[in-house]
N, C-alpha and C positions, 0 to 999 in steps of 0.2 A: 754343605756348609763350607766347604774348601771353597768354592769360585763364589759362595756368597762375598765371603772375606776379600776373595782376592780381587775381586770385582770392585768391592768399596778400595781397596788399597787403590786400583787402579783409577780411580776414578776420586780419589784423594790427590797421586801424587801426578796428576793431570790439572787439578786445579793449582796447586803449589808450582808447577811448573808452569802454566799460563799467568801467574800472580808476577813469577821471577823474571817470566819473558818484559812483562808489561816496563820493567826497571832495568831492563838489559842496557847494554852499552851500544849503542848504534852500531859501530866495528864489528859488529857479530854477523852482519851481514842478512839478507834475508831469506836465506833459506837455513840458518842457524837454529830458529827456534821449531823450525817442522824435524829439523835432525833429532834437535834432542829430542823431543815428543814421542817419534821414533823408537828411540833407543830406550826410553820409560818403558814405552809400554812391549816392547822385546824384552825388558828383565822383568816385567810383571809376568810375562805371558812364561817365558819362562820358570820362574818362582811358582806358578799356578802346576805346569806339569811336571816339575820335580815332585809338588807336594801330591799330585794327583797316583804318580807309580810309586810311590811308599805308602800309600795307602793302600795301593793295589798287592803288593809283597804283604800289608798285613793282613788282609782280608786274605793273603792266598795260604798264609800261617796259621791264623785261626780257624780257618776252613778246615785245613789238614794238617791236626798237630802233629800228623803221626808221616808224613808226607805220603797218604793215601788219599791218592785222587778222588773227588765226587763231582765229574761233570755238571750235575744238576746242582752243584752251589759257584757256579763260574760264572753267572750271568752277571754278576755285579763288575767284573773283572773285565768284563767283557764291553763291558758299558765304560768302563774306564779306559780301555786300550780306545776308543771310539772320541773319548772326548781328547785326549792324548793328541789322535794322530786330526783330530781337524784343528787345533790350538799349534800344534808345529808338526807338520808334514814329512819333514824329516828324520822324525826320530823313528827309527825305523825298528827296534825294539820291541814298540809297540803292535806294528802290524804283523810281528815273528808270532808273539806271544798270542796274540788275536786268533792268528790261524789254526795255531797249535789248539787252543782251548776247541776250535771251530771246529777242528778233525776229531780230539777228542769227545766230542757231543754227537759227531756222524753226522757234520752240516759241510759236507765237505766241496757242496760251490761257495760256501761263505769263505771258507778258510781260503781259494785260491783266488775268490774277487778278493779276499784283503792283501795275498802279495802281487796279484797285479796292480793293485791299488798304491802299493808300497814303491812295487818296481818305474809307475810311471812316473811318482812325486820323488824316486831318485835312482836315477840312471844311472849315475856311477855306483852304485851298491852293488856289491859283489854277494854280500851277505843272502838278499831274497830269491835272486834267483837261482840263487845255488842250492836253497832251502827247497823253492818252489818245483825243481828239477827233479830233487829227490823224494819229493810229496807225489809229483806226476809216476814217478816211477814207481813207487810205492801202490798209488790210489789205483794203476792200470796194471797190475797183479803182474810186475817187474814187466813191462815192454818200455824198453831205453829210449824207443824210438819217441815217446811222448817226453821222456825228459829232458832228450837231445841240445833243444833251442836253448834251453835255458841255463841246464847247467854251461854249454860252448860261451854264453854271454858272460856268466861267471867267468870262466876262466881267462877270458879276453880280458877281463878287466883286470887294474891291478892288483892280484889275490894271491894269499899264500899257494906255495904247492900243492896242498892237500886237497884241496879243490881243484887245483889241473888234472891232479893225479885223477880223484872223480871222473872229472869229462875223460881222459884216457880208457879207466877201468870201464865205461856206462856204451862207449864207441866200440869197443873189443865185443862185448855180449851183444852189438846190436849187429855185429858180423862185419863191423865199419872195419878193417885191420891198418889200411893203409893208411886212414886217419887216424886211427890208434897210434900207428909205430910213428906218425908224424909229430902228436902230442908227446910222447915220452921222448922224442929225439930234441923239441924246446925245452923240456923239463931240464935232460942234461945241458941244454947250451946254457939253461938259467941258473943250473946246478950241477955240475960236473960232478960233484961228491954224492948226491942223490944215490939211496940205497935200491928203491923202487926200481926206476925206470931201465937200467940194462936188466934187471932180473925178468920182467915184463916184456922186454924187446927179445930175450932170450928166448922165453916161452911161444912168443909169434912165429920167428926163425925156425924151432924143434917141430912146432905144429905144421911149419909147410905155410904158414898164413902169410907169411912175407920173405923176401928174397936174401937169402943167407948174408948178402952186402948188405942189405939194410940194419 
């Protein structure tokens, strides 16, 4: 019912705007009327997936009054996340939620094709792959070594600490140390006041894992 509506909106205010082009002022130049056209139907397409994940929050409400999960009533949710992310590729949101439902159900190539799916339509997101890092680490019964790639991407990117600290902590257990003590030694150039990283670099030096200058 939602993209019926929103469909006919779109396809209303496409005619009203091909009606106001026809009476435009010449000065508008001719590539004036394919811009706005454009930008229509980017607040339609918009307007359709806003109202598409509040429906999705209330089906996920009424599903679980009690916020007791029932994998087996997520499919609709799931179909939502899907129509979401082909209508704007970047919302990225959508393909967290997607996966999460995906792991929950034990469909767990689905869950990690939807954040690589995620991570190629947005490269600078910091968010999936740091998600998908810790999925890998998780789904390969904790071997760091499969989460490695992706959390390090994360951290590369521009992201809070807590997610460097991640890549730091995930490099330490995979025996990596001297990448380790390299990660926490950016942490404090990025944060001198950071409570974490000397406590962390202390622990490497006491174990012998790196050299007492370090």
């Amino acid at each position: 019912m939602i993209c019926r509506i929103a469909a006919v909106g779109l396809l209303v205010m496409l005619v009203l705007r091909a009606g106001a082009a026809l009476g435009a002022p010449p000065q508008q130049g001719p590539g004036a009327i394919e811009k706005a056209a454009e930008q229509d139907i980017q607040a339609v397409r918009d307007t359709i997936v806003d109202a598409l994940w509040v429906k999705s929050d209330e089906y996920w409400h009424q599903q679980n009054p009690k916020e007791e999960y029932q994998p087996q009533n997520m499919d609709p949710i799931l179909s939502i996340c899907g129509m979401v992310i082909e209508l704007d590729p970047h919302y990225t949101e959508a393909y967290s939620v997607a996966a999460w439902l995906s792991l929950q159900q034990g469909k767990d190539k689905q869950a990690l094709d939807f954040y690589q799916q995620g991570i190629e339509h947005n490269p600078n997101s910091y968010e999936l792959p740091h998600e998908l890092g810790l999925q890998y680490y998780m789904l390969h019964k904790h071997d760091p070594k499969a989460a490695l790639p992706y959390l390090k991407r994360a951290a590369e990117l521009p992201s809070p600490i807590p997610m460097k600290r991640t890549y730091a902590h995930v490099l330490t257990r995979a025996g990596k140390f001297q990448e380790a003590a390299a990660e926490w030694r950016k942490i404090l150039k990025q944060d001198p006041n950071d409570p974490i990283a000397p406590k962390e670099l202390a622990k490497l030096r006491a174990a012998g894992k790196i050299g007492k200058e370090q």
